[in-house]
Legacy VTK file of the C-alpha trace (Angstrom):
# vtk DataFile Version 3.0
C-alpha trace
ASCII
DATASET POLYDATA
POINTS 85 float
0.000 0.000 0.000
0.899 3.452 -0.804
0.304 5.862 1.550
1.068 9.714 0.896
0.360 12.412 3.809
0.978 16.137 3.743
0.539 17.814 6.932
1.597 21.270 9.286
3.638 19.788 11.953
2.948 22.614 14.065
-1.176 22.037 14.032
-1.961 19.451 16.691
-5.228 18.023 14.856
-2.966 17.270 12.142
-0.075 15.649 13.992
-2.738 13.605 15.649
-3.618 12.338 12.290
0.070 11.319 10.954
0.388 9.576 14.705
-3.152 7.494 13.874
-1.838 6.525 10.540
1.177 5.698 11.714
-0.175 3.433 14.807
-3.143 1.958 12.412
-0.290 0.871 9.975
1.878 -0.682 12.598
-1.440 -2.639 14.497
-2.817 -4.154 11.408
0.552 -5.150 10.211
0.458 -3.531 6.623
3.349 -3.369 4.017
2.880 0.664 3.364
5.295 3.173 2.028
4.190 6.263 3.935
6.013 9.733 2.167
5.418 12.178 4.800
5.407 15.958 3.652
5.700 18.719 6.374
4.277 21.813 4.968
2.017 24.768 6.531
-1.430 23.776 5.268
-4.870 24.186 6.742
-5.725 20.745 6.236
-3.608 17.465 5.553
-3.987 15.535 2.482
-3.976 12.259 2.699
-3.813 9.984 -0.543
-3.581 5.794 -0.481
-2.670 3.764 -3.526
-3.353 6.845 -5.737
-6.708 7.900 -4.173
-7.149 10.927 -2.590
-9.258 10.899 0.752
-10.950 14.223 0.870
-14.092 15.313 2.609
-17.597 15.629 1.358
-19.042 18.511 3.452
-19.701 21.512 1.965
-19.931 23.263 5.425
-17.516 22.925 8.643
-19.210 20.887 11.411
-18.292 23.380 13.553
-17.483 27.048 13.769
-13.583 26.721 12.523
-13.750 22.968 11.863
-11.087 21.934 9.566
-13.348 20.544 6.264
-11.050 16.977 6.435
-12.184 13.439 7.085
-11.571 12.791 11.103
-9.542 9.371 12.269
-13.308 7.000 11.102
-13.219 8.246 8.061
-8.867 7.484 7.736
-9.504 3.640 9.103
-12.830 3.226 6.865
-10.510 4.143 3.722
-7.232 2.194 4.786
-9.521 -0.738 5.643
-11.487 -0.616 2.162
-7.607 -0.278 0.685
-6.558 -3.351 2.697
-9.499 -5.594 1.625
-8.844 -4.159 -1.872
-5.330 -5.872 -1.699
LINES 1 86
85 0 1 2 3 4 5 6 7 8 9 10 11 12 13 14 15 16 17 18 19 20 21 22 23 24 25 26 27 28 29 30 31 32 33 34 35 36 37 38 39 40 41 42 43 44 45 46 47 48 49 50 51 52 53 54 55 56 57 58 59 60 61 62 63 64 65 66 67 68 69 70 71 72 73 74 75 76 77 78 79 80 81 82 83 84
């Protein structure tokens, strides 16, 4: 699996999502290449096997909600890649 993440380092929401996708590859035991880009961004992009995992909503759920898939949405995809295998 090919796993491609570009995140701001310095945004805890998005650290916390490069530390689930780091801990979900090493529990389930996957062979993944995970490229890691630092970068200031508002939201992380996250793309496996070629697929790019966005969000649907066209409004926040919140008042200054970041508009990107939370950690269900990241183990829904990965598993769907994983069966896809």
């Amino acid at each position: 699996m090919d796993i491609g993440l570009v995140y701001s380092e310095n945004d805890p929401r998005q650290t916390e999502t490069r530390d689930f996708l780091r801990e979900f590859i090493k529990k389930h035991g996957v062979n993944a290449t995970i490229s890691e880009t630092r970068k200031k961004v508002a939201s992380p992009t996250l793309v496996i096997n070629g697929e790019a995992l966005k969000d649907m909503r066209q409004t926040p759920r919140k008042k200054n909600a970041p508009m990107f898939p939370g950690v269900k949405e990241i183990a829904a995809a990965l598993e769907h890649h994983l069966w896809s295998l």
